[in-house]
PyMOL commands that place a pseudoatom at each C-alpha (Angstrom):
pseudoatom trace, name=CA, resn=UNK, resi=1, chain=A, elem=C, hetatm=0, pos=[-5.208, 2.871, 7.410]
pseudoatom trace, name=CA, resn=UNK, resi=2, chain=A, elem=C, hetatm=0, pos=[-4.549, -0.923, 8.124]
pseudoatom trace, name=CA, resn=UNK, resi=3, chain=A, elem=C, hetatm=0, pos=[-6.931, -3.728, 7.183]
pseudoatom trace, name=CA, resn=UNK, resi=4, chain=A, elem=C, hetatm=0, pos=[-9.117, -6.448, 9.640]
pseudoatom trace, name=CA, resn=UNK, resi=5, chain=A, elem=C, hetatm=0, pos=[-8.878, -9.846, 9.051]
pseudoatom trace, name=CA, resn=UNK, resi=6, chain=A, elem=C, hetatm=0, pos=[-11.926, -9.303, 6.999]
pseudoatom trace, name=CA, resn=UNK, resi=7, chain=A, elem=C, hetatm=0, pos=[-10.606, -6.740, 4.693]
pseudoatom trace, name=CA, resn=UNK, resi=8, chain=A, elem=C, hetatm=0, pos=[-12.178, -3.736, 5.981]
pseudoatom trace, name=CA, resn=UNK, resi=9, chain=A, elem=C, hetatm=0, pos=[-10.462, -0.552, 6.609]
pseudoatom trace, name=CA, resn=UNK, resi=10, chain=A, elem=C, hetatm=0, pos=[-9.555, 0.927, 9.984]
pseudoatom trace, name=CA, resn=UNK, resi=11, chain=A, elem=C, hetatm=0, pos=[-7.583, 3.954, 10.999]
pseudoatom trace, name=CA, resn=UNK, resi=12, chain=A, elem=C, hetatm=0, pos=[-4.644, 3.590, 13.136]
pseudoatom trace, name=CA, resn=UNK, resi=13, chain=A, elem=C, hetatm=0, pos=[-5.254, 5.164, 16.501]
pseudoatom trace, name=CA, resn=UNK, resi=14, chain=A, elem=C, hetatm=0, pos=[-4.240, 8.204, 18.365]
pseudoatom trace, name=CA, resn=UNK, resi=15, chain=A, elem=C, hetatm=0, pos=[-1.145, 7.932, 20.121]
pseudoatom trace, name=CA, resn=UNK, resi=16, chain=A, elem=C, hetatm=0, pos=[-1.858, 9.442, 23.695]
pseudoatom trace, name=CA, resn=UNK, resi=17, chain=A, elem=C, hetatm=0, pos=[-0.683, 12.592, 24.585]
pseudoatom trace, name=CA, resn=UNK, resi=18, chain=A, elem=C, hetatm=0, pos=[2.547, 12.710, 26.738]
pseudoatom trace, name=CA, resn=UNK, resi=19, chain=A, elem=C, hetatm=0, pos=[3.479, 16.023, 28.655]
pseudoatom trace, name=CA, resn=UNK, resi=20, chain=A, elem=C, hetatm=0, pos=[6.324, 17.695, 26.929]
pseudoatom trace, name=CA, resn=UNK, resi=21, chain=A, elem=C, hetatm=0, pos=[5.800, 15.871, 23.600]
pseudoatom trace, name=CA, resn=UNK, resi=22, chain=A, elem=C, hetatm=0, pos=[3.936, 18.786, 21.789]
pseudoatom trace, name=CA, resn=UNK, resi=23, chain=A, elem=C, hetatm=0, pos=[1.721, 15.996, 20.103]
pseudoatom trace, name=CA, resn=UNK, resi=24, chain=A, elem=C, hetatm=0, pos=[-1.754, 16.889, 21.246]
pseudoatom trace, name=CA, resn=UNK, resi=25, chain=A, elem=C, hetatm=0, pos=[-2.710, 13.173, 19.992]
pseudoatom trace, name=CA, resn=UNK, resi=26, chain=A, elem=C, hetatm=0, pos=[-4.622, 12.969, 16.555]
pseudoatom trace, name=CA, resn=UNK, resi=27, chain=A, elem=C, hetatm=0, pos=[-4.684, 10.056, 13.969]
pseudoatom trace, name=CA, resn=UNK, resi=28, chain=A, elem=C, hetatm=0, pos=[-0.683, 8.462, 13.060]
pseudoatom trace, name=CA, resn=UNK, resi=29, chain=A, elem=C, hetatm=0, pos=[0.689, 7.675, 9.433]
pseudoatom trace, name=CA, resn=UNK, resi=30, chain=A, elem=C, hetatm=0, pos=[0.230, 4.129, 8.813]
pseudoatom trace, name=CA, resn=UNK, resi=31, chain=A, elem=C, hetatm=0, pos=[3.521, 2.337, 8.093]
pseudoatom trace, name=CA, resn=UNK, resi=32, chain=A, elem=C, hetatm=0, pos=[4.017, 1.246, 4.343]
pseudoatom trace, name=CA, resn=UNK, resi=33, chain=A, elem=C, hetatm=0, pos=[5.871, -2.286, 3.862]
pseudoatom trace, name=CA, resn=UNK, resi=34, chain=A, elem=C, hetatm=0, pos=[9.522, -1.750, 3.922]
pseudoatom trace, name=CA, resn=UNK, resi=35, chain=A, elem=C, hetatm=0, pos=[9.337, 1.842, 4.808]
pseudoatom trace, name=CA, resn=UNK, resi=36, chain=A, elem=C, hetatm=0, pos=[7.563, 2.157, 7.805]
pseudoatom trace, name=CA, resn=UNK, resi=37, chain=A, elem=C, hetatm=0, pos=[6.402, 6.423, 8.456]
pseudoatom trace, name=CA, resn=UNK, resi=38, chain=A, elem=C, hetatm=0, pos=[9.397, 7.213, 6.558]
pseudoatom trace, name=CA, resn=UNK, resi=39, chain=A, elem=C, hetatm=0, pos=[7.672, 8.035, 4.167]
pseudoatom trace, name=CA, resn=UNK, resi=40, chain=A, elem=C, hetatm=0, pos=[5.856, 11.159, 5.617]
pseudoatom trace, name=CA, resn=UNK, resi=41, chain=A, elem=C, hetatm=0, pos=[8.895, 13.251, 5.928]
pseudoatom trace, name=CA, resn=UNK, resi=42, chain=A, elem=C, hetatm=0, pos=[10.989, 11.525, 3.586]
pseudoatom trace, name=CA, resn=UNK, resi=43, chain=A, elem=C, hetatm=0, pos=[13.526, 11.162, 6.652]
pseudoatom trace, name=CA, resn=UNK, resi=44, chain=A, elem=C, hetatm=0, pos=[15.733, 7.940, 7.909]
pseudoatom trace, name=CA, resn=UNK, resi=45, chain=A, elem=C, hetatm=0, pos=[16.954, 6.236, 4.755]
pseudoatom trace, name=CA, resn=UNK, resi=46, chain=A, elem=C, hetatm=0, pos=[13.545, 6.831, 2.892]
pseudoatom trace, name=CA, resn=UNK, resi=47, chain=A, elem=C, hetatm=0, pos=[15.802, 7.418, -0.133]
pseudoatom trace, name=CA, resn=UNK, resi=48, chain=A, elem=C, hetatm=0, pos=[17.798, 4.651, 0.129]
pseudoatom trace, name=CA, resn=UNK, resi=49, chain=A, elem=C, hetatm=0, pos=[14.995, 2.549, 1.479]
pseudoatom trace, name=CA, resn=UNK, resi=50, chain=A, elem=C, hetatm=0, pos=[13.465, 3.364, -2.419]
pseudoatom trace, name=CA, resn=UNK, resi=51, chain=A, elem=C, hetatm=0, pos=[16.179, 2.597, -3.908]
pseudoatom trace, name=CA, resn=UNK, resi=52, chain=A, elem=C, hetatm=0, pos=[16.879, -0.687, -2.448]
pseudoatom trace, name=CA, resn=UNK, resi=53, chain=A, elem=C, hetatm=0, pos=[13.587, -1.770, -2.970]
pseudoatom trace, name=CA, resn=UNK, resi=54, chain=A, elem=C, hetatm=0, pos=[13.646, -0.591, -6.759]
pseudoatom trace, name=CA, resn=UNK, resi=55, chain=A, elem=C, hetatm=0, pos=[16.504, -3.056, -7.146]
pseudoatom trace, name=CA, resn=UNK, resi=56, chain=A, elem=C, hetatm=0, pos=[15.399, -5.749, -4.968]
pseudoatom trace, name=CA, resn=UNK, resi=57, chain=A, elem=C, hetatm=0, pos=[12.018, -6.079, -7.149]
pseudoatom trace, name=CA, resn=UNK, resi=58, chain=A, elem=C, hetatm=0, pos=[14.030, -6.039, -10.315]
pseudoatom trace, name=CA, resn=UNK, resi=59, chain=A, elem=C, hetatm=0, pos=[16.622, -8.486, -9.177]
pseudoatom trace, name=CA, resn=UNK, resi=60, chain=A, elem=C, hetatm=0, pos=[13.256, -10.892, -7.777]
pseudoatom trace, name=CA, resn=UNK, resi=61, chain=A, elem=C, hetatm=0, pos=[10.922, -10.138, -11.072]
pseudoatom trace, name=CA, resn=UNK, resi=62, chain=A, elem=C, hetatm=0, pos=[14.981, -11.281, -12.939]
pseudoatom trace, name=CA, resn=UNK, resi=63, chain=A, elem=C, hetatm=0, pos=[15.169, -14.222, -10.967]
pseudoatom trace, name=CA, resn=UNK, resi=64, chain=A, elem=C, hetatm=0, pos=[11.889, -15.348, -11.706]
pseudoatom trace, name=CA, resn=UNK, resi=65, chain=A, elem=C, hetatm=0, pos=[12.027, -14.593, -15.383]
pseudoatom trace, name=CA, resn=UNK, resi=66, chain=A, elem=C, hetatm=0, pos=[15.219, -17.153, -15.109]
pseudoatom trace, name=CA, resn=UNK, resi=67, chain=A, elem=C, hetatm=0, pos=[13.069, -19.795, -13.041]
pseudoatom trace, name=CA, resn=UNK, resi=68, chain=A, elem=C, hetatm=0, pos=[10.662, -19.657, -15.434]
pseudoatom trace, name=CA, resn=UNK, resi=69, chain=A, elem=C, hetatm=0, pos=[13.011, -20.251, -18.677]
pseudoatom trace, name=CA, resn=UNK, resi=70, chain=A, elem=C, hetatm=0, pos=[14.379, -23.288, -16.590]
pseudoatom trace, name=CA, resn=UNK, resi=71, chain=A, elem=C, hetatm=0, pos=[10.569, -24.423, -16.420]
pseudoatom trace, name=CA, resn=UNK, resi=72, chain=A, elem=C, hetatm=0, pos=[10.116, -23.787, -20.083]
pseudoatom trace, name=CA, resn=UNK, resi=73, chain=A, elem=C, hetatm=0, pos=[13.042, -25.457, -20.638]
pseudoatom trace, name=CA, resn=UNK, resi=74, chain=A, elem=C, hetatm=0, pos=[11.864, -28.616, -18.823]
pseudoatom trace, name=CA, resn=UNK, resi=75, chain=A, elem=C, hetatm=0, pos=[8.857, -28.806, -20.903]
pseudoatom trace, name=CA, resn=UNK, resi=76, chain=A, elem=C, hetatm=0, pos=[10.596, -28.637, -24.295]
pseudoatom trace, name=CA, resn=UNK, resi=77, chain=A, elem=C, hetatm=0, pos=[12.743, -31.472, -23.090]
pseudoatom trace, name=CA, resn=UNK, resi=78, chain=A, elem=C, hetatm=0, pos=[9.566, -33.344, -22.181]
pseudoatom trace, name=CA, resn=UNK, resi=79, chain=A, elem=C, hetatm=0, pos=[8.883, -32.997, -25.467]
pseudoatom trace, name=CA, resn=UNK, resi=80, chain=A, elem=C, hetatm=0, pos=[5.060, -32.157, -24.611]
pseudoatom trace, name=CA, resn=UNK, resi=81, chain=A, elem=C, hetatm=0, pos=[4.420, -30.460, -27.684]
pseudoatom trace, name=CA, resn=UNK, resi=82, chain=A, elem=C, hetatm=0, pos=[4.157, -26.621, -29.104]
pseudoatom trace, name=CA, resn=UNK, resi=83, chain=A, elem=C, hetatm=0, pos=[0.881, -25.954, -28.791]
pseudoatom trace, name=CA, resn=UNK, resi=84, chain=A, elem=C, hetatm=0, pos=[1.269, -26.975, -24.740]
pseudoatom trace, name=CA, resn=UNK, resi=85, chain=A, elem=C, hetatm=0, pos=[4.600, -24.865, -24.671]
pseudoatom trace, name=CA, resn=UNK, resi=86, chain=A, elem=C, hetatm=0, pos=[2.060, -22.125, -26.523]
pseudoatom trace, name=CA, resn=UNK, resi=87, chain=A, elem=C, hetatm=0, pos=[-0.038, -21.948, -23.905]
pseudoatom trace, name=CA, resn=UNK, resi=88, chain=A, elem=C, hetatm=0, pos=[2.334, -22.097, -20.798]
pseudoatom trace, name=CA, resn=UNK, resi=89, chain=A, elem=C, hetatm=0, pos=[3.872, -18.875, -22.498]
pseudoatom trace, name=CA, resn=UNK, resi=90, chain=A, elem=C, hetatm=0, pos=[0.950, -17.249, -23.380]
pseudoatom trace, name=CA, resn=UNK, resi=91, chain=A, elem=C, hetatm=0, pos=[-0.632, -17.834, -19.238]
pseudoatom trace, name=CA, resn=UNK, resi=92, chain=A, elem=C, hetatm=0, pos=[2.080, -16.564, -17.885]
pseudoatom trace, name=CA, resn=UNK, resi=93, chain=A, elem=C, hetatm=0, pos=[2.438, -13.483, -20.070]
pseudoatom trace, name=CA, resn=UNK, resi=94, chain=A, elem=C, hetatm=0, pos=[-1.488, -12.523, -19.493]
pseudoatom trace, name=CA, resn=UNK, resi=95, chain=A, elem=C, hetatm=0, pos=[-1.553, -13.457, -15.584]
pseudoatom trace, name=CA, resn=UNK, resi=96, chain=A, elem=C, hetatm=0, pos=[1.726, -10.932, -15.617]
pseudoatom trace, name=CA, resn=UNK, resi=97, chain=A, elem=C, hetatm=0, pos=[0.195, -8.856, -17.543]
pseudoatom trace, name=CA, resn=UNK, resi=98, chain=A, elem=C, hetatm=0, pos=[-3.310, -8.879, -15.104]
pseudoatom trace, name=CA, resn=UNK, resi=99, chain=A, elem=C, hetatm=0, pos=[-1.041, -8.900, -12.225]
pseudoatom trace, name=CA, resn=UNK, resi=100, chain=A, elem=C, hetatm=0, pos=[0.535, -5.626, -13.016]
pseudoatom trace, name=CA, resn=UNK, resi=101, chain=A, elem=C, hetatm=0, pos=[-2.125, -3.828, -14.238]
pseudoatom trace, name=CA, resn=UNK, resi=102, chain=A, elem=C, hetatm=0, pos=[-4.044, -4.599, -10.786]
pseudoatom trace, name=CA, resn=UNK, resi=103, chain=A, elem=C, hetatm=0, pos=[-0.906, -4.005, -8.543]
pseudoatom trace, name=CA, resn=UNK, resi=104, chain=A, elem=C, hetatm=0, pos=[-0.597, -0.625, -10.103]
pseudoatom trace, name=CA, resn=UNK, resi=105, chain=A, elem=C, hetatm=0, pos=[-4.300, 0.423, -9.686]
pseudoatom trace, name=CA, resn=UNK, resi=106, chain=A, elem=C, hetatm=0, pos=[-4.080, -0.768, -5.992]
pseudoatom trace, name=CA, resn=UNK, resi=107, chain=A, elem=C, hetatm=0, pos=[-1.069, 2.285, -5.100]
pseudoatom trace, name=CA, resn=UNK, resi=108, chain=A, elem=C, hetatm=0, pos=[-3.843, 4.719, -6.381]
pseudoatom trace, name=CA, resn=UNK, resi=109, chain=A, elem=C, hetatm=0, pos=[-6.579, 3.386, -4.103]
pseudoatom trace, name=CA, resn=UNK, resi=110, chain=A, elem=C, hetatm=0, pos=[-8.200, 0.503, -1.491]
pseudoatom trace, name=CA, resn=UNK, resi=111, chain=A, elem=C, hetatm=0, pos=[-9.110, -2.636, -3.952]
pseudoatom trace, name=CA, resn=UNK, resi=112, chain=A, elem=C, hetatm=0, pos=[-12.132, -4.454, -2.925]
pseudoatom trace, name=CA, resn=UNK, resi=113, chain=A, elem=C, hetatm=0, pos=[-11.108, -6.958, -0.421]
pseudoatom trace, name=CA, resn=UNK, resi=114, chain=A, elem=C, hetatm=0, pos=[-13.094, -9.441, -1.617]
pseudoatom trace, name=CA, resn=UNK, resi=115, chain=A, elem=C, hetatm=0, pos=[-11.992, -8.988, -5.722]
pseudoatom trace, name=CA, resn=UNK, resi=116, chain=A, elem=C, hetatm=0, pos=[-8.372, -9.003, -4.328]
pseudoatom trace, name=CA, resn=UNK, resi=117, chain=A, elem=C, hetatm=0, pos=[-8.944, -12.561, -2.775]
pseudoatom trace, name=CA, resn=UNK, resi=118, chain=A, elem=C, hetatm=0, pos=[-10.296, -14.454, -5.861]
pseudoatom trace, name=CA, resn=UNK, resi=119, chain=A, elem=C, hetatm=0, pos=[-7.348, -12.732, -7.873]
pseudoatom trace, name=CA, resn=UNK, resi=120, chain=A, elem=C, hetatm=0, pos=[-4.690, -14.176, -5.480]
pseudoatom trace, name=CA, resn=UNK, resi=121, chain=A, elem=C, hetatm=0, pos=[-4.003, -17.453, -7.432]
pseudoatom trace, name=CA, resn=UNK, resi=122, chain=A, elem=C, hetatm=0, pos=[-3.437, -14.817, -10.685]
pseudoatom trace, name=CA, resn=UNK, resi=123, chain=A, elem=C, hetatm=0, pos=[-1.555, -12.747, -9.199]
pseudoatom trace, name=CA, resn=UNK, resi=124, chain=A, elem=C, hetatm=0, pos=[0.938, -15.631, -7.537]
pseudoatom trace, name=CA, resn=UNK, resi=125, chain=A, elem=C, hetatm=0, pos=[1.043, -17.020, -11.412]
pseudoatom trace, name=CA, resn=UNK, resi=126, chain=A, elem=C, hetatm=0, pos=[1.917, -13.256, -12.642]
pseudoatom trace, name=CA, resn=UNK, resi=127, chain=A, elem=C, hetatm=0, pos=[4.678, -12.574, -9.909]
pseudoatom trace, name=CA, resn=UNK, resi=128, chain=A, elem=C, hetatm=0, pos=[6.586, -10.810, -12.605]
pseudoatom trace, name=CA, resn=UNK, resi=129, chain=A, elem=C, hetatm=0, pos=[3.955, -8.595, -13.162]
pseudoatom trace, name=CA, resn=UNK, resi=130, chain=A, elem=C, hetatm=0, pos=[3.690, -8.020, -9.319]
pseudoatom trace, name=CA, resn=UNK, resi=131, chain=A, elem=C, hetatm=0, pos=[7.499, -7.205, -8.640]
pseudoatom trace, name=CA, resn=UNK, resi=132, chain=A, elem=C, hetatm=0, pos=[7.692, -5.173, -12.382]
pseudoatom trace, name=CA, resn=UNK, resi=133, chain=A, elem=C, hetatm=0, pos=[4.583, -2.703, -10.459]
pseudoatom trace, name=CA, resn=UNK, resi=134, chain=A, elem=C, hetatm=0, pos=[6.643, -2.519, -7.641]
pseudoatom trace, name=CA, resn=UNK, resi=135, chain=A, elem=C, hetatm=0, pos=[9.531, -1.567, -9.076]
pseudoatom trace, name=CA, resn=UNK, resi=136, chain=A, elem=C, hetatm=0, pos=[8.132, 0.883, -10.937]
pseudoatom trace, name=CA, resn=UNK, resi=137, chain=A, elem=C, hetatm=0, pos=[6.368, 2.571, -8.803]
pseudoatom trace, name=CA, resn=UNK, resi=138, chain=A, elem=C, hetatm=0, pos=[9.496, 2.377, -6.634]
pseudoatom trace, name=CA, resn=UNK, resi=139, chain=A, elem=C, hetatm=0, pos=[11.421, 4.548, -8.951]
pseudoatom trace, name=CA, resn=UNK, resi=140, chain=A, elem=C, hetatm=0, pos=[8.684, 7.486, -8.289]
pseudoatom trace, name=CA, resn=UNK, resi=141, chain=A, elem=C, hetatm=0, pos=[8.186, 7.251, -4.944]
pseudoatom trace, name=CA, resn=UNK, resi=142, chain=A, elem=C, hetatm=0, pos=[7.297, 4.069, -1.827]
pseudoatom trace, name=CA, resn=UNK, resi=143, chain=A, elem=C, hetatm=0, pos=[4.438, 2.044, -3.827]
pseudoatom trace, name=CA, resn=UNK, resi=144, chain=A, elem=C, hetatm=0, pos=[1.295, 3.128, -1.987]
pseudoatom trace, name=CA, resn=UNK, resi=145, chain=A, elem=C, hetatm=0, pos=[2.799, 6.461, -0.610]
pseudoatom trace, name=CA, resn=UNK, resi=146, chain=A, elem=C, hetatm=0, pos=[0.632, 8.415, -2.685]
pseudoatom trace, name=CA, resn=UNK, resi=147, chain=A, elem=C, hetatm=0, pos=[-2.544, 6.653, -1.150]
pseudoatom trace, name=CA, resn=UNK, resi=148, chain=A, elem=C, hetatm=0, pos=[-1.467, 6.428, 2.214]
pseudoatom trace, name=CA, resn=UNK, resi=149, chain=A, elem=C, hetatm=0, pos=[-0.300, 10.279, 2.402]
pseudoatom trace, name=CA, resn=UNK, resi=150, chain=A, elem=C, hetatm=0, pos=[-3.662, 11.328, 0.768]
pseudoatom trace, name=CA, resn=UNK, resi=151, chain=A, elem=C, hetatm=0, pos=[-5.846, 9.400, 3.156]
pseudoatom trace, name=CA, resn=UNK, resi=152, chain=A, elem=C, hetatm=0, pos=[-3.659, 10.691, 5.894]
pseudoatom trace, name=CA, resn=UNK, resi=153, chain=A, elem=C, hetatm=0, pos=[-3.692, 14.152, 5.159]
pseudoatom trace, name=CA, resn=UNK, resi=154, chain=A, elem=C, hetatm=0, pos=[-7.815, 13.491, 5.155]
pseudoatom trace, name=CA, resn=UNK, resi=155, chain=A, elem=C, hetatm=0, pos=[-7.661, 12.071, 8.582]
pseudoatom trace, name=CA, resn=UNK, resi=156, chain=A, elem=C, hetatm=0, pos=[-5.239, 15.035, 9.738]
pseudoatom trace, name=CA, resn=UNK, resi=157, chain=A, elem=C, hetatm=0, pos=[-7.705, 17.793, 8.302]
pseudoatom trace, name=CA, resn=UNK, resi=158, chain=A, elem=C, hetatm=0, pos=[-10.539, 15.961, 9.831]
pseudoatom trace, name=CA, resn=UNK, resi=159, chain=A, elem=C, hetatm=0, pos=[-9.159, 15.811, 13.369]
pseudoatom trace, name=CA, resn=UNK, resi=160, chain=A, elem=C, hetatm=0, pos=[-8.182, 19.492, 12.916]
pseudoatom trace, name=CA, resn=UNK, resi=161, chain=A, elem=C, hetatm=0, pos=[-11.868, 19.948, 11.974]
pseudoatom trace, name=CA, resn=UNK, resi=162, chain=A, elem=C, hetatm=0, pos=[-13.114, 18.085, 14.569]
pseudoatom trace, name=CA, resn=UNK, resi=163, chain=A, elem=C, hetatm=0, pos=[-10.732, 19.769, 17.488]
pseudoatom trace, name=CA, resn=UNK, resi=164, chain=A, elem=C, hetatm=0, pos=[-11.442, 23.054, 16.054]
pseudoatom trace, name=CA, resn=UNK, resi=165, chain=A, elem=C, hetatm=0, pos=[-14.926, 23.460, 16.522]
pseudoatom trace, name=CA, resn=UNK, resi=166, chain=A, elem=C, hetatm=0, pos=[-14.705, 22.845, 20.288]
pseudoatom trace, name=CA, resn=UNK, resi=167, chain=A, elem=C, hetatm=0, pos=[-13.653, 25.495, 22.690]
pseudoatom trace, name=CA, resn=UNK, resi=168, chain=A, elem=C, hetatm=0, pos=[-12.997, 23.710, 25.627]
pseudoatom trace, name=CA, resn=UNK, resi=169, chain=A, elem=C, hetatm=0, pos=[-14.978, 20.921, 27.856]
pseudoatom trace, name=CA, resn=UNK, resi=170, chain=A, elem=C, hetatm=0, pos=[-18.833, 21.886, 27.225]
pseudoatom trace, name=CA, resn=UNK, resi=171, chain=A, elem=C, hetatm=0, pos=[-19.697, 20.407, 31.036]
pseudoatom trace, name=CA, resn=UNK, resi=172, chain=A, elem=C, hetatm=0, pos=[-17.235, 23.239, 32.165]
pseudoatom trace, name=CA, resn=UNK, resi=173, chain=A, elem=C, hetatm=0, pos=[-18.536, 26.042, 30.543]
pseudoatom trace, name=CA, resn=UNK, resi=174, chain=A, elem=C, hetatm=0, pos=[-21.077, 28.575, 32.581]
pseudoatom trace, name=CA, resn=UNK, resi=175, chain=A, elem=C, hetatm=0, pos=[-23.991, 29.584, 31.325]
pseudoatom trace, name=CA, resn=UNK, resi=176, chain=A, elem=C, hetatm=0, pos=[-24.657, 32.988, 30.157]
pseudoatom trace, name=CA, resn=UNK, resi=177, chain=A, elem=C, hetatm=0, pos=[-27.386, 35.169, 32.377]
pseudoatom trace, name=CA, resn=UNK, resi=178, chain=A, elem=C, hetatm=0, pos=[-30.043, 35.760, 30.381]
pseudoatom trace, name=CA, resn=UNK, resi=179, chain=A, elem=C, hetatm=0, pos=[-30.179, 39.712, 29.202]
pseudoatom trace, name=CA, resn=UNK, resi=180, chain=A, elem=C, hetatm=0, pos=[-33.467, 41.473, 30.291]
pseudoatom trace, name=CA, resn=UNK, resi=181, chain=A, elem=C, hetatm=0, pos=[-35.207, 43.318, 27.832]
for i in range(1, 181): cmd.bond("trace and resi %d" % i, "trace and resi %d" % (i + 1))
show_as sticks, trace
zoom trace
């Protein structure tokens, strides 16, 4: 499922039904950043794909550890005082902290749109917190596979649902003579 510009959620539709394809149509896997529908087979790199993404997030969340020490550093040759140095420390530990904690709850299922917009500015603060989620999660499988498979499967079981309980084109079918008695 892929979002609107307003936040909603849509499904991703049918692809048509070529001759020869054995696809009879039905709803498609969304693609998962970085991944793509790797992820539903676990085929074309997926494992590498992981992999490299574990590492890229650690090496980003590292490099911003080390931008922030520079910017820490700048302030204590400012000489702006401890209790300002206090406080830069202790908002960027909590935002990571926030950050994380609602990264990690969005792989288990759809945040509220409009929560997720008034928490951007935290979350950019936090980044670390953002690329520590996505790391971990990385290590266990493509952050938000576990949500996107689940809501797929749903869609797939529906459409089976749905194309099992018709027998055909009902405009086709011939009615039955009525039985005397």
């Amino acid at each position: 499922m892929s979002e609107n510009a307003d936040g909603t959620p849509t499904t991703t539709p049918a692809a048509p039904a070529t001759p020869g394809d054995g696809g009879g149509g039905g709803p498609q896997p969304e693609p998962v950043r970085f991944f793509g529908t790797t992820w539903v087979d676990h085929d074309n790199g997926y494992g590498l794909r992981r992999a490299g993404a574990a590492v890229g997030s650690l090496a980003a969340a590292a490099a911003g550890c080390f931008v922030l020490r520079f910017a820490y550093q700048g302030l204590a040759i400012a000489d702006v005082g401890s209790f300002l140095n206090i406080l830069v420390v202790a908002m960027f530990a909590i935002c990571s902290a926030i950050a994380f904690r609602r990264t990690w709850a969005g792989y288990a299922r759809r945040p509220d749109p409009a929560t997720e917009a008034s928490l951007r500015s935290l979350k950019s603060i936090g980044f670390v917190g953002v690329l520590l989620a996505y790391f971990f999660r990385s290590l266990t499988e493509a952050p938000g596979e576990k949500l996107h498979r689940s809501e797929y499967e749903n869609a797939l079981t529906q459409y089976e649902r749905r194309r099992g309980s018709r027998t055909g084109n009902p405009a086709a079918r011939r009615k039955k003579p009525k039985r005397r008695r």
